[in-house]
Backbone bond lengths (Angstrom), bond angles and torsions (degrees), N, CA, C in turn:
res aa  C-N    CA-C-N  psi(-1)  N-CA   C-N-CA  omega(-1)  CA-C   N-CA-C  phi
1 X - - - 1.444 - - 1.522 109.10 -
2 X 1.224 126.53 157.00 1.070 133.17 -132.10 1.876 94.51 -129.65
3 X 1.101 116.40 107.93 1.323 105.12 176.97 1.928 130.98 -91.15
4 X 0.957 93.06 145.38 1.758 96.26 -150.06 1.623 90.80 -79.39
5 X 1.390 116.50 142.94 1.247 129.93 -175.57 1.638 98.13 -118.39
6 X 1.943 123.70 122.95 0.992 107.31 -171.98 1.465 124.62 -70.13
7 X 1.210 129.97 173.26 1.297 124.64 175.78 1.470 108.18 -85.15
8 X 1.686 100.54 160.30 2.227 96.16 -175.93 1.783 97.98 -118.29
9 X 1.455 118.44 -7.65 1.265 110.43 179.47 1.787 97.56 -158.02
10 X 1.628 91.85 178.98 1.322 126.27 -169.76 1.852 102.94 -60.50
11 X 1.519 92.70 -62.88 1.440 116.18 170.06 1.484 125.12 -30.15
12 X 1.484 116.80 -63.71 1.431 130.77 162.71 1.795 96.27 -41.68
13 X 0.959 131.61 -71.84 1.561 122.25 175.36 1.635 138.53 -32.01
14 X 1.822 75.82 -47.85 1.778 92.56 -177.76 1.710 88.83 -71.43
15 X 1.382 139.66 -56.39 1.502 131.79 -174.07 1.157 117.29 -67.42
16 X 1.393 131.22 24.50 0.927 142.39 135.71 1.515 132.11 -89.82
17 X 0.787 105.15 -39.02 1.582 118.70 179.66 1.437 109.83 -86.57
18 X 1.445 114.46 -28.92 1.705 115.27 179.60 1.870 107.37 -78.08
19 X 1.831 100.21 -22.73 1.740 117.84 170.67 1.776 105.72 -51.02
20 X 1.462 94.18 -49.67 1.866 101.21 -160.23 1.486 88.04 -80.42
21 X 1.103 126.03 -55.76 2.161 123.24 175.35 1.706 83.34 -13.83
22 X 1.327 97.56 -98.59 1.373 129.50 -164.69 1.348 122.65 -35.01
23 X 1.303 125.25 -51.57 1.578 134.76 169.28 1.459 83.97 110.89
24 X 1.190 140.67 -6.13 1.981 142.40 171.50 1.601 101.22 -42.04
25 X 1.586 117.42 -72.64 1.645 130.92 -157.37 1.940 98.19 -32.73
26 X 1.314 102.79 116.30 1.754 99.96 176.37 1.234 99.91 -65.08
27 X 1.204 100.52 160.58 1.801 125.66 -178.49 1.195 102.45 -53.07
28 X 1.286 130.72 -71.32 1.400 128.04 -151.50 1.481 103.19 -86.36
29 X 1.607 118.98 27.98 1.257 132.21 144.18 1.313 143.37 -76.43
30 X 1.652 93.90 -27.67 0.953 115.45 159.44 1.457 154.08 -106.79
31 X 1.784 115.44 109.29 0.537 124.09 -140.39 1.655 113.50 -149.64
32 X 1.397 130.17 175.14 1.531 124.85 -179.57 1.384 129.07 -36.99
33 X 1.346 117.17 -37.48 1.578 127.24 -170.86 1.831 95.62 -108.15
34 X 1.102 135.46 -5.09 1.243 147.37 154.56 1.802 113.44 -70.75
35 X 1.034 116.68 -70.23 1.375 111.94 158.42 1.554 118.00 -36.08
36 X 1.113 118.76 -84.63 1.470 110.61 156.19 1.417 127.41 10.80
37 X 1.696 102.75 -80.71 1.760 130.28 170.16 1.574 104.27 -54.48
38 X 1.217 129.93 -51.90 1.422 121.02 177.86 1.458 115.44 -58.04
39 X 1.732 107.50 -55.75 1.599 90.22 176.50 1.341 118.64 -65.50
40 X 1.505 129.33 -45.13 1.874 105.42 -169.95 1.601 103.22 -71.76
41 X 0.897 110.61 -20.19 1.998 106.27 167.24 1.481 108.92 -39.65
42 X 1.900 100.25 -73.77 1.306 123.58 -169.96 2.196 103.99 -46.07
43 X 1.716 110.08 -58.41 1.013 102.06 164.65 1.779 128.56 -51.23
44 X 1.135 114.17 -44.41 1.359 104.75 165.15 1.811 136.72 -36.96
45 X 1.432 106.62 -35.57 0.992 137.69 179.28 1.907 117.15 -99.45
46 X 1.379 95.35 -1.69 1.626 109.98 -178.86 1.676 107.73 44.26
47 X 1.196 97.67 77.54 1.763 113.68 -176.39 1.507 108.71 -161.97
48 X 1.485 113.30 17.08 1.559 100.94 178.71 1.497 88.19 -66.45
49 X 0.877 160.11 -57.53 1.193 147.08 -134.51 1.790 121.75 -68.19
50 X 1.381 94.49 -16.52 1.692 94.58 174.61 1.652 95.72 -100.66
51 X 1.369 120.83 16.10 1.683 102.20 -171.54 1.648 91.33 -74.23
52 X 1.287 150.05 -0.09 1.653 105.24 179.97 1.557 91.93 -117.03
53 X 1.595 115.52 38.77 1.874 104.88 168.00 1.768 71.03 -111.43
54 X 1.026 111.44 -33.68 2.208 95.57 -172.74 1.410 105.32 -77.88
55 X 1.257 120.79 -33.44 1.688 93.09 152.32 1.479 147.53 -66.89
56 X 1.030 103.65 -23.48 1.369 126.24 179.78 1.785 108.97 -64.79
57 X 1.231 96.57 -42.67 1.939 117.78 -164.97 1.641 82.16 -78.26
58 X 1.631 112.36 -51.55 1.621 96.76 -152.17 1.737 106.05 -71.47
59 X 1.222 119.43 -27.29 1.347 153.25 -176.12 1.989 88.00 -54.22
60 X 1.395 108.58 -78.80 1.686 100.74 177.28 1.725 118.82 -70.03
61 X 1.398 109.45 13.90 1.471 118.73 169.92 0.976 98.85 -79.75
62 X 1.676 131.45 -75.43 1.570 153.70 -137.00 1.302 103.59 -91.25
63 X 1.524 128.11 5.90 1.804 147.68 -174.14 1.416 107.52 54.69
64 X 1.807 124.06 60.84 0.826 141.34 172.05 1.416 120.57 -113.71
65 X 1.456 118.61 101.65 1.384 125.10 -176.32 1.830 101.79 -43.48
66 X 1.161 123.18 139.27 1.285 124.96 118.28 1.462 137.27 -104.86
67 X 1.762 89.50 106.45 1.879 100.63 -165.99 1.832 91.04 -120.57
68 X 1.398 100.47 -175.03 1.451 106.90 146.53 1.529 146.90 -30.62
69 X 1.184 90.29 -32.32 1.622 106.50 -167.92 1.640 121.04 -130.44
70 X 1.463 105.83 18.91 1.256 124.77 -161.45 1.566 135.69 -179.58
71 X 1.389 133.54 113.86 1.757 120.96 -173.75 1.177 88.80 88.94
72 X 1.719 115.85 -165.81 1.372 115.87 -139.23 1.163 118.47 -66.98
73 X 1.592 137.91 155.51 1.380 146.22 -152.25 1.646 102.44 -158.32
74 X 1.631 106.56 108.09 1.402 113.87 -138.44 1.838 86.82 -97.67
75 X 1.119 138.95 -14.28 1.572 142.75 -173.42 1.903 90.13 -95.26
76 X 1.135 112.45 -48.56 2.212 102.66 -176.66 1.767 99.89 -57.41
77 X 1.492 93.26 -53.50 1.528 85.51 -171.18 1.685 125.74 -65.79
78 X 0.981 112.47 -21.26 1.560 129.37 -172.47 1.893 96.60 -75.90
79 X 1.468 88.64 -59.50 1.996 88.84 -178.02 1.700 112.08 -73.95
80 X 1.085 132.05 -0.78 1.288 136.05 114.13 1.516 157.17 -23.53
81 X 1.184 90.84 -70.78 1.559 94.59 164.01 1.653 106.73 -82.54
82 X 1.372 117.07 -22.01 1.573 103.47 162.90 1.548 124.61 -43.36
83 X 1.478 103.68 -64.14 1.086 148.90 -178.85 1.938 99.45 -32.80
84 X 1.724 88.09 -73.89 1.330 87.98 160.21 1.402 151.45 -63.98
85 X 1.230 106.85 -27.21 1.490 117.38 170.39 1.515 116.01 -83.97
86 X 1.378 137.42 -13.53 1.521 145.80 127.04 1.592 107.57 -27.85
87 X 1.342 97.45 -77.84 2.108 105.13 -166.34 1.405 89.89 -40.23
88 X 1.353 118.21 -63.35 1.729 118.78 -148.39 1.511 106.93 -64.21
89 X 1.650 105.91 -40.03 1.545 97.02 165.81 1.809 136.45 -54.06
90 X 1.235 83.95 -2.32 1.972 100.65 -167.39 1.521 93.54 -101.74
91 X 1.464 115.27 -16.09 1.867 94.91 -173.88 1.436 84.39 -151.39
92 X 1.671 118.91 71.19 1.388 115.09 156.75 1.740 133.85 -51.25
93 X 0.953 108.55 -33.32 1.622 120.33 -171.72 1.429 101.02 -93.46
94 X 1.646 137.16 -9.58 1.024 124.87 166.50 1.994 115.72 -78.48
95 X 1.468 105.59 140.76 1.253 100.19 167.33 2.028 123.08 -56.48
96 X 1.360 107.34 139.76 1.282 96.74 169.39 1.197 138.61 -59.06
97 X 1.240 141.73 -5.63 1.122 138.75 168.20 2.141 105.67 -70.03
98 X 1.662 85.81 -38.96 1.800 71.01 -171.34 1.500 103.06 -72.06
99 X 1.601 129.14 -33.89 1.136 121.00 178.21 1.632 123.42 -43.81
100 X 1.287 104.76 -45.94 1.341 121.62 169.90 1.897 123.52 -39.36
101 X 1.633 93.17 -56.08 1.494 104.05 168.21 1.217 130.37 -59.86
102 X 1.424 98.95 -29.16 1.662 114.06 -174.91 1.486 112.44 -67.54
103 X 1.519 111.20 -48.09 1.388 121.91 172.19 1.026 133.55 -67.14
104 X 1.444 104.30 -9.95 1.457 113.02 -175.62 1.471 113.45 -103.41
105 X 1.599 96.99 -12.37 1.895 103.74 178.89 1.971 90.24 -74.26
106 X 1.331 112.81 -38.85 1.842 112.99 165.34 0.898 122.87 -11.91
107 X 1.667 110.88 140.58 1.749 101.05 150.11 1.584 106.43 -42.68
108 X 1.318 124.51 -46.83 1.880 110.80 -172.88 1.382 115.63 -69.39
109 X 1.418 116.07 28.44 1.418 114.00 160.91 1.491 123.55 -115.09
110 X 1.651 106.15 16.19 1.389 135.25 163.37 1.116 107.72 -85.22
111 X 1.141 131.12 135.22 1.617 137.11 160.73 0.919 120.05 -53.63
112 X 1.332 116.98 -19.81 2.059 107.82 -158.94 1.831 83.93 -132.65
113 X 1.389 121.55 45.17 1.600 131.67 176.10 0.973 96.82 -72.68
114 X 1.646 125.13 -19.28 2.207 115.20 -158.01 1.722 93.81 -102.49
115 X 1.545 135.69 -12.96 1.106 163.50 156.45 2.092 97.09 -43.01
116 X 0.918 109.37 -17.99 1.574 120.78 179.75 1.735 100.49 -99.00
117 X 1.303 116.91 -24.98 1.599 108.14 -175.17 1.453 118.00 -123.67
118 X 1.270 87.24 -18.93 2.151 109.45 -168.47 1.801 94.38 -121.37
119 X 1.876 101.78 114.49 1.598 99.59 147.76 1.606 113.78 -32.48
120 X 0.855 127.58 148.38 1.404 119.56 138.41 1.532 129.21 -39.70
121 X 1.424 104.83 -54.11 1.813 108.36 168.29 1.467 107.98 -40.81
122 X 1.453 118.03 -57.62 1.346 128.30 -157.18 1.699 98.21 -71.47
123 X 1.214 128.73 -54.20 1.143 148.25 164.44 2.053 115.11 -27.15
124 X 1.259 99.48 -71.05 1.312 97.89 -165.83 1.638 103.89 -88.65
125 X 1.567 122.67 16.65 1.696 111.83 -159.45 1.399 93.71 -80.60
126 X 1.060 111.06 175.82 1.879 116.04 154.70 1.074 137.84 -50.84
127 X 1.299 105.36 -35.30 1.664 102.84 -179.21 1.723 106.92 -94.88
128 X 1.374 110.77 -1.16 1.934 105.09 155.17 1.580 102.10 -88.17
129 X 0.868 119.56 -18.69 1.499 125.40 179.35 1.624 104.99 -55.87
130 X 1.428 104.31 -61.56 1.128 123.14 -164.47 1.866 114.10 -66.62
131 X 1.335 87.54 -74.57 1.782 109.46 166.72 1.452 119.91 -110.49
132 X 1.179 94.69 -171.46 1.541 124.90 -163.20 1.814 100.19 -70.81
133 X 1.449 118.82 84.16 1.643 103.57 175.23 1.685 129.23 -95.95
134 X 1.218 126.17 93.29 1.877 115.45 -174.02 1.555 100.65 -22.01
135 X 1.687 99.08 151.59 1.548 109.95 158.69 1.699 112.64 -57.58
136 X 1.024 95.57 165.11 1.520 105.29 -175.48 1.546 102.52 -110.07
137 X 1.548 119.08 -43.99 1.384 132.19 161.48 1.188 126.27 -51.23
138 X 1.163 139.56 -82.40 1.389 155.13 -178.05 1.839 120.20 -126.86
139 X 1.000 93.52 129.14 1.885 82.26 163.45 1.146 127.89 -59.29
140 X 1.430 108.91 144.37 1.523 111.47 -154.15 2.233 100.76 -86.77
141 X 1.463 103.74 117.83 1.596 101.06 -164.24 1.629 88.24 -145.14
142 X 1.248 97.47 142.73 1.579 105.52 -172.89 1.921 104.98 -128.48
């Protein structure tokens, strides 16, 4: 597991998010607290909404299938950018980079945070793969 190093500026965010634009951001850049940085970026810029066609693209950039069983995962990313667009609403006047850190000191700076709302079964099947699936556990409330 990969330990998250906080961010020190805005910038580090925006070159992240201009990485996923682009299909540039190296692979082993990408990663849990990177996702994160792409969506409140992408929201900053009022574009979360194309983040899972820029994953998808960067995903067949970096020679990453998106099938069933692998690459983009349309229910993580969605309760994500929720996730994120909640936090950021709670500390508007802070720059994004600190927002970023803040969330990530979170339980949502655990990988397995959606493991609190989604079985795993329910979580990893195909059709969360595919679309948008409710928790099966708890409603998802931040």
């Amino acid at each position: 597991m990969r330990v998250f190093v906080p961010f020190s500026s805005d910038a580090e965010l925006a070159a992240i998010g201009k990485g996923l634009l682009t299909q540039t951001l190296p692979k082993s850049d990408w990663n849990h607290g990177t996702h994160f940085a792409a969506a409140l970026w992408l929201l900053e810029i009022n574009a979360a909404d194309t983040m899972p066609e820029l994953i998808r693209r960067y995903n067949q950039a970096t020679g990453v299938a998106n099938t069933d069983m692998s690459g983009y995962h349309q229910t993580i990313t969605l309760a994500s950018i929720r996730a994120a667009r909640i936090f950021r609403k709670q500390r508007p006047q802070s720059p994004i980079f600190t927002v970023c850190n803040e969330l990530m000191a979170t339980q949502l700076g655990k990988s397995d945070w959606l493991l609190s709302y989604w079985s795993r079964e329910k979580l990893f099947s195909v059709e969360a793969r595919r679309s948008w699936v409710e928790p099966d556990l708890k409603p998802l409330q931040f």
